[in-house]
N, C-alpha and C positions, 0 to 999 in steps of 0.2 A: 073560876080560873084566874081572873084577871087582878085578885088582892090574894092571893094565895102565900102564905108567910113561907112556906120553906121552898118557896119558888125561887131558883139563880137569876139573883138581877144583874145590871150591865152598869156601870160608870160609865159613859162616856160626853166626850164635848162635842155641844150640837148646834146645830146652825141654823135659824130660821130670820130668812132674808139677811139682811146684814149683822145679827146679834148671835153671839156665840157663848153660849155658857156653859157648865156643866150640868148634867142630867142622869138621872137613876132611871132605866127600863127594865124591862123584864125580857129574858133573855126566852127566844124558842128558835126554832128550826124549822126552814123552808127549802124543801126540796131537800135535806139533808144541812142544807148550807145558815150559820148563825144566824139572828137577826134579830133588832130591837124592837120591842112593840112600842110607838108612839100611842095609839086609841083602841080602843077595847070597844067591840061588838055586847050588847046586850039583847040578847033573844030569849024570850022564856027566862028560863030560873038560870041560865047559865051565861057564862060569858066569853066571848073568842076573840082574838086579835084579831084587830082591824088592819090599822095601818103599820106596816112592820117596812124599818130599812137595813138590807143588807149588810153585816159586818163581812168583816177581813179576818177569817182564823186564826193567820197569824198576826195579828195585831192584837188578840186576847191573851193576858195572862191572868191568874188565881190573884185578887188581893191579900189575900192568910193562906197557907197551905192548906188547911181544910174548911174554907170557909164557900159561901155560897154568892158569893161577890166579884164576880171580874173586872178587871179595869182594861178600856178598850184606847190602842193607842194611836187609832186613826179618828177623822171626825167625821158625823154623820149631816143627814142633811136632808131638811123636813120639806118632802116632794109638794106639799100643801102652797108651800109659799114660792114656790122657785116660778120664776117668768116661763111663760109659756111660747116657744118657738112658733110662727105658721107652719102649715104643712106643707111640702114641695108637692105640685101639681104634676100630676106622670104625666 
């Protein structure tokens, strides 16, 4: 699943801690709703997304009119590295 060639992948610019580049994901659906796969699960012979962050639908367009390429026009943001808040005590 997770090198799959005629799978739709994602452009977009992403941010891990303070460094922002551009990156190619592979595009799937969570809860209906877009989302880039950052790491792939390897279980058995098969493989599944791991860590996957929310896109913006409308922030997707088509790269080619019939190509398998979207370019995403918001930026993403790898939950790995982000600072961790304490918890508020009830």
């Amino acid at each position: 699943m997770g090198s799959g060639g005629g799978a739709v992948r994602v452009i977009h610019r992403h941010r891990i801690g303070e460094r922002v580049f551009m990156r190619v994901s592979r595009l799937t659906y969570v809860g209906g709703q877009p989302a880039a796969v950052l790491t792939w699960l390897h279980l058995g012979e098969g493989e599944f997304p791991g860590i996957c962050v929310p896109l913006d639908e409308g922030l997707l367009t088509h790269a080619a009119p019939r190509g398998r390429v979207l370019l995403y026009g918001g930026l993403t943001v790898d939950p790995r590295y982000e600072r961790a808040e304490p918890l508020e005590e009830a």
